[in-house]
C-alpha positions, 0 to 999 in steps of 0.5 A: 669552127663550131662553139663546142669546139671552140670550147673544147680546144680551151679546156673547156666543157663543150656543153651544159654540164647538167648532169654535175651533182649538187653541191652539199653546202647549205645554210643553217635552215638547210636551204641550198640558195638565197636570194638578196636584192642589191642596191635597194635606194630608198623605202618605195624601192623597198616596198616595190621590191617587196610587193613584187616578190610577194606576187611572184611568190618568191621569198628574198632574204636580204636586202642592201643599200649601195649608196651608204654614206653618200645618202648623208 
């Protein structure tokens, strides 16, 4: 049994459903995705986060931390 049909027999799509159309939600700026680097622990892990999107080129529009209280 192929995949495709494994997944059909579910219920499921057998393929990539590219031709799906866009969501029409967006952010207030109109912008459709954002990106957020979880778990950022500590101001190098920051600055090397920063850096790197800033290589790449791509904007980050949040970051966390994920120890909170723990850090204390």
């Amino acid at each position: 049994m192929k995949a495709h049909e494994l997944l059909s027999g579910l219920g499921l799509p057998g393929r990539d459903l590219h031709d799906l159309p866009d969501s029409g939600k967006r952010f207030p700026d109109g912008a459709q995705y954002r990106v957020e680097i979880p778990s950022v622990e500590g101001p190098r892990v920051l600055e090397a986060v920063i850096e790197e999107a800033d290589r790449r080129e791509v904007q980050i529009h949040r970051v966390s931390q994920g120890s909170g209280i723990m850090l204390l």
